[in-house]
N, C-alpha and C positions, 0 to 999 in steps of 0.2 A: 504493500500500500504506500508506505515511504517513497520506495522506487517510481509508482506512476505519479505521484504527486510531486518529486523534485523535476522530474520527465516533463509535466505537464508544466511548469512554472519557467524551466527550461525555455521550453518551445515558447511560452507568452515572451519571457525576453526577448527571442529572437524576430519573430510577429512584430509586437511593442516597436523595436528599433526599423525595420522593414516600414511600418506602418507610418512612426512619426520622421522620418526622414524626408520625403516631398511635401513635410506639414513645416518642417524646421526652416526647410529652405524658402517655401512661400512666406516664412513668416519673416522670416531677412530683409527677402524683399519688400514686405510693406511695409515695417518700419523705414527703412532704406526711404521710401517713398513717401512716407507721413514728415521724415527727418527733413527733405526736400518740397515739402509741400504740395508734394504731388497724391494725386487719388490711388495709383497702384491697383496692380492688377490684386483678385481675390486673393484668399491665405490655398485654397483650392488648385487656383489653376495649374503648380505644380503637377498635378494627379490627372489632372485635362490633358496636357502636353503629352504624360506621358503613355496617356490609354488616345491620344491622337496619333502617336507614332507605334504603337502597337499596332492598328487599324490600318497602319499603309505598308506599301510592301516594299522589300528588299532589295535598293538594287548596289549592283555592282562593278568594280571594275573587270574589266578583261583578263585585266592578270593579274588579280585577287588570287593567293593562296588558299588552301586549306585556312593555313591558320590565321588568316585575317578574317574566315567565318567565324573558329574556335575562340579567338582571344575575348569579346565580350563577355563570354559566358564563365569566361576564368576568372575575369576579373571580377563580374556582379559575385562569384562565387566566392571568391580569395576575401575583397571588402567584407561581403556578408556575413561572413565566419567573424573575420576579424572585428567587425562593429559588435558581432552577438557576443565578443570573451568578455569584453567590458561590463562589470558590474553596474547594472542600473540601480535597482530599488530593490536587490538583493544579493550579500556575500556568498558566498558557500554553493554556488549553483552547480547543476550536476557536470557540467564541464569546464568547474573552477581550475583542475588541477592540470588544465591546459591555457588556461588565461594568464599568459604569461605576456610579460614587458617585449621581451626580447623574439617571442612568438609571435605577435600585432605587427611588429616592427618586419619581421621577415616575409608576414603573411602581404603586407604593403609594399614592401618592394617588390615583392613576385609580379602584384598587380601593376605596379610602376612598368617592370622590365616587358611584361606584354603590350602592353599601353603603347610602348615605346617602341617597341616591333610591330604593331599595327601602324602606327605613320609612318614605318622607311617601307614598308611590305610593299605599300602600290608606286612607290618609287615618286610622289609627288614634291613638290620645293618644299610645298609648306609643310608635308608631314614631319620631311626631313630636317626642317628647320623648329618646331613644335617638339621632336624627339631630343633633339643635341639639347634644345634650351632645357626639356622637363629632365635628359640625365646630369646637367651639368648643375640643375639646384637639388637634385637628389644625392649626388655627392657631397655638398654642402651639409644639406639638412641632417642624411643621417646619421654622420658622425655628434652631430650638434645633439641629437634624440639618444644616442646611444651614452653620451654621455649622462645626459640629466637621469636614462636609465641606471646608471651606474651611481648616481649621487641618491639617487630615492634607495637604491637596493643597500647602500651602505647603511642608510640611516634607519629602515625599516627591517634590515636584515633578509630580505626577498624579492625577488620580482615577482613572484606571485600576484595578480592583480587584489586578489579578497586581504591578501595577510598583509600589504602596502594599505587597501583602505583601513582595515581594522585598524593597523596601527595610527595610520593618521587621526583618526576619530577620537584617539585614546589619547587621555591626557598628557603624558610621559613624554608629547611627541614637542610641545612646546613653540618658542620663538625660536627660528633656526634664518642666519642668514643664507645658507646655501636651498634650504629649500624657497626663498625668494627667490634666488638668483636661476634656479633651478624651474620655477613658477612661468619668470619672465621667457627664460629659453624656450618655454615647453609654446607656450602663444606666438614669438616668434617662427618657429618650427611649426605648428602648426597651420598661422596664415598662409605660409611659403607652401606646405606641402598641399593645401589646399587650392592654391592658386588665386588667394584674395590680396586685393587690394592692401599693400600697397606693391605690392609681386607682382601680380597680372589683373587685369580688372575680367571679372567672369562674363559680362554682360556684352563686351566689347568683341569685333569683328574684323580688326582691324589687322591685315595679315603681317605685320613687319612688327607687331608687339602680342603678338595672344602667342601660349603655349601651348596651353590645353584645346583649347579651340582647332591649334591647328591638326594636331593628331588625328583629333576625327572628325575630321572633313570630309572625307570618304564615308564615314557610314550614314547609313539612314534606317527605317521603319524600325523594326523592333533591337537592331542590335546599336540603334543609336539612343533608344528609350533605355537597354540595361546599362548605356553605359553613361545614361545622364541621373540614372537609379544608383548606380554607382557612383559617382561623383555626390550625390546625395547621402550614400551612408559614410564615405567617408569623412564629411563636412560633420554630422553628426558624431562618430564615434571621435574625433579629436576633442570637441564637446563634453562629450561624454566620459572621455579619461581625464581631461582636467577636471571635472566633477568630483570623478572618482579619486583622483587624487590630491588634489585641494580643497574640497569641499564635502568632504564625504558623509555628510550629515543627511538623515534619513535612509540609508543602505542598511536596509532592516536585516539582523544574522539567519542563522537557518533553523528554523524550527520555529519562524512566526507564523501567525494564524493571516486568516483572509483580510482581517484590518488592519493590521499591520503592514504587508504588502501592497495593499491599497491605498494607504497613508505614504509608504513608499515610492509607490508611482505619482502620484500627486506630488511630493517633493521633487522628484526627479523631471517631471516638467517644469516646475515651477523653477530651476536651475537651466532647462532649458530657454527657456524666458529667457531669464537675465542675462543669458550669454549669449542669446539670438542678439538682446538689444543691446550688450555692450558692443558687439561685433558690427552692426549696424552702423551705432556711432562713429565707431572708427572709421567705417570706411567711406564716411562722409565728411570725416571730418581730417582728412589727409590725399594728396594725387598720389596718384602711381609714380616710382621710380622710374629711370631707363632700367633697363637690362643690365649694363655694365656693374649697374649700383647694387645688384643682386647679392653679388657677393662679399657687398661688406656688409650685408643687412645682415645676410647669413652668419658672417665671421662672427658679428656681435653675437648672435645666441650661439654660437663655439666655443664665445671664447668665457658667457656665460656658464654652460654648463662645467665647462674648464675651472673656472673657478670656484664654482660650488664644490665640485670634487675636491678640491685642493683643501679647501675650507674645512670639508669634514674629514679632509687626512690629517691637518695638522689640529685643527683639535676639533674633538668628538662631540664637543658641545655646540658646535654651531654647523 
């Protein structure tokens, strides 16, 4: 009975995040749009878009591989996984003991390295130009992630995603300037790997500045809907691990009852909120860089997580 009911709480996580991701994204945008004074399209039309491009059909190029049909479906899959290890509105879930730091991390680059093989595959300018920009801030970025990974597992003793919240949550965990420094890196690294402003503007069409944009250029009907689904869970699940690991209040243990995890998932919206509209702000309230300038935005969250680490080598208290 245990078994179907961690089973069945499981699957609502993974639902939950599937579900509120084209919700998070429209809701961006209409803050985005209230912030400008503008009316903005519904919180909805995410959901519109993407059952409009399921409804039309696939076309292709001529020398399309196999695996420029395959890679969508790796990627919606690789994201998916990886947004569902993130502890929403409960620890201990039945496939806690693979929600691992350094496992989200690798499950993202997977989907990165296909991403990135889908725009050289049809041999287009812009794919090729969309691919070199998205691996050269991936370079960047995941050393920057991998660090801050390393300064949370020192100070919590794990990368374990549940035993990182636990411990955060718990009092012993304190004022720490590396997990500041470590806080800032994780936002910067995050905007970047998302492709927001002040990195790439997502909204934008503009072929000699979009990254992401330019990759998939080539797709349409439904393997351009899992791969704007995807680009949706992954904007959430960045979200959602800073949640989990700065704010992790409300991530109810294991063995709570039905009001409990409902008081749960109400919290963990309500954390979406706030980081929909801090996000919002931001990128209304800053332009975009050139390209060039990428890499020193990057360096700063490097050289951030850099130093949190350092911080908590030379002493244990901070």
């Amino acid at each position: 009975m245990v078994l179907i009911r961690d089973f069945l709480i499981q699957c609502t996580e993974m639902l939950l995040v599937l579900g509120l991701a084209p919700l998070f994204t429209g809701f961006v945008r209409k803050v985005k749009a209230r912030l400008l004074r503008r009316q903005g399209a519904p919180l909805i039309q995410p959901y519109l878009d993407l059952a409009r491009l399921m409804r039309k059909d696939v076309v292709l190029a001529d020398n399309a591989s196999w695996l420029f049909r395959v890679i969508p479906y790796l990627v919606f899959a690789a994201t998916w996984v990886a947004a569902s290890l993130v502890p929403t509105f409960r620890t201990d879930l039945m496939f806690s003991w693979s929600a691992d730091l350094i496992a989200i991390i690798a499950l993202l680059g997977s989907a990165r390295f296909f991403l990135a093989l889908a725009g050289l595959d049809v041999g287009t300018s812009f794919g090729g130009i969309g691919s070199s920009r998205e691996v050269m801030i991936a370079s960047l970025a995941e050393p920057a992630m991998i660090m801050i990974v390393f300064t949370l597992a020192l100070i919590a003793g794990s990368t374990q995603l549940s035993n990182v919240a636990e411990f955060m949550a718990s009092p012993q965990v304190g004022l720490r300037v590396s997990l500041g420094l470590g806080l800032f890196g994780l936002v910067m690294v995050a905007i970047a790997e998302n492709g927001r402003i002040p990195i790439d503007n997502p909204a934008t069409h503009l072929e000699l500045t979009m990254v992401h944009e330019a990759m998939v250029l080539e797709y349409s009907g439904r393997h351009l809907a899992l791969i704007e689904l995807s680009a949706a869970l992954k904007l959430i699940l960045y979200v959602s691990l800073l949640a989990c690991l700065f704010a992790p209040w409300g991530l109810e243990a294991a063995g709570a009852g039905l009001p409990a995890l409902a008081l749960g998932v109400v919290a963990y919206v309500a954390k979406l909120a706030v980081g929909g509209s801090l996000l919002a702000l931001f990128e209304t309230s800053i332009a975009k860089m050139r390209v060039f300038r990428v890499p020193e935005f990057l360096g700063v969250a490097l050289m951030l997580g850099l130093l949190a680490t350092l911080l908590r080598f030379v002493s244990g208290s901070f």
